[in-house]
Phi, psi and omega in degrees: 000126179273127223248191178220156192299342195254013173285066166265105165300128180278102145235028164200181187288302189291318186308319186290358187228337153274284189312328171303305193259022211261017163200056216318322185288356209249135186272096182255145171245114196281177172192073173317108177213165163249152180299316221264018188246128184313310196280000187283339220254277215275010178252024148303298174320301179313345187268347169289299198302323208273331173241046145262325177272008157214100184294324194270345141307114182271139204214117182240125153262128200224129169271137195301289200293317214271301165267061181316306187301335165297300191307272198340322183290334184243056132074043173266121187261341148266174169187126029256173165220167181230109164286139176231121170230159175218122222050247186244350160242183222258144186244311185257133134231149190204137181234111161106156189316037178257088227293297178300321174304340172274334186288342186288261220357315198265001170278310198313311214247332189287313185272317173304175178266136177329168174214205195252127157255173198282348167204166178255347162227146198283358187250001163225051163320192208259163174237138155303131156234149180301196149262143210215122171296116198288298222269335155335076171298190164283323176307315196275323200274324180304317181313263180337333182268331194260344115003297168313298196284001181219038169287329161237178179300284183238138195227134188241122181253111200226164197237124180075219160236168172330301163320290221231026186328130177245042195181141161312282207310329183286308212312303191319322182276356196251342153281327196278329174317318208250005151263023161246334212046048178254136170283111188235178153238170183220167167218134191265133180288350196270355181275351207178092190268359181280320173290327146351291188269317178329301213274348184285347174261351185281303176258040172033085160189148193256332173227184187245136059233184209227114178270130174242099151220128159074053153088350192256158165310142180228284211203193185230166173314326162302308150294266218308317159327300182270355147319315176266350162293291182305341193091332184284012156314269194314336165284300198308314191263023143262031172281000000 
């Protein structure tokens, strides 16, 4: 597929750090996606399309997992997500399949006048956070998280749904459930950022996704692979 001069595939670091700085003045749009998250497939096209119609605009497509170390800098936790940066700083971030909202952002930012920004470095952009109940002590929000967790036999604290997994790590583990054939439930934490932050200190464990059976903390992707490796997966959820 041909592609426009102002159109760049990310595959290292360095390329990615010479083209950023090779115009500090110049208006980019990162475009975080995965091969295997569905909505990445077409708003890659928007992002082909967007930098035919804007030339003066520079567009990096960056595979999240393949370029971890990019993703991690500019704190992407999903896919897809867009940075709009000018130079180096951050003007935009849009998270998740939205089309119109991203093509105005980049007519917004292409054609307008700079505005003030929301960061001073690409290396700590702003985090979306959900609505967080103003009235919520920690007593009520633990309450709710151990609720969360004992809504079914097994529970899964996941980034999207099952259907529509927003992270490598949820998808692998939400195949590896269903090549066990166990039946869960699930919660996406990018929906609820108070549980979010709750369960990494309620089950000591810092990222997600988070395996719940018969209410208790089990693993992360990683314990739970070898936990099914070993067998002692397949003991725990017949108890």
């Amino acid at each position: 597929m041909a592609t426009s001069p102002n159109f760049h595939v990310i595959e290292s670091p360095t390329q990615f750090q010479d083209i950023m700085s090779a115009d500090l003045n110049r208006v980019s749009l990162i475009n975080f996606w995965a091969p295997w998250a569905e909505p990445c497939k077409q708003m890659n096209e928007v992002v082909r399309e967007l930098a035919k119609k804007y030339p003066q605009t520079q567009f990096l497509e960056v595979e999240a997992e393949q370029q971890a170390d990019i993703a991690e800098s500019f704190d992407v936790e999903a896919v897809p997500t867009f940075v709009i940066l000018r130079g180096h700083t951050l003007l935009d971030r849009i998270s998740g399949a939205d089309a119109p909202k991203l093509a105005a952002s980049v007519a917004k930012h292409t054609s307008g006048p700079s505005v003030a920004p929301q960061s001073q470095t690409s290396q700590a952009p702003a985090k979306a956070s959900a609505d967080v109940p103003m009235d919520e002590s920690p007593e009520a929000l633990k309450e709710r998280m151990r609720a969360l967790m004992n809504q079914a036999k097994v529970v899964l604290f996941m980034k999207g749904s099952p259907d529509a997994p927003r992270c490598g790590f949820s998808r692998k583990i939400v195949n590896l459930l269903n090549e066990q054939g166990v039946q869960f439930a699930s919660f996406d934490i990018l929906q609820d950022e108070a549980v979010r932050q709750g369960l990494k200190e309620l089950n000591d464990w810092p990222t997600f996704p988070q395996l719940i059976v018969n209410g208790e903390f089990v693993g992360g992707l990683d314990i739970v692979k070898e936990m099914v490796d070993n067998g002692e997966f397949k003991e725990i959820v017949a108890q």
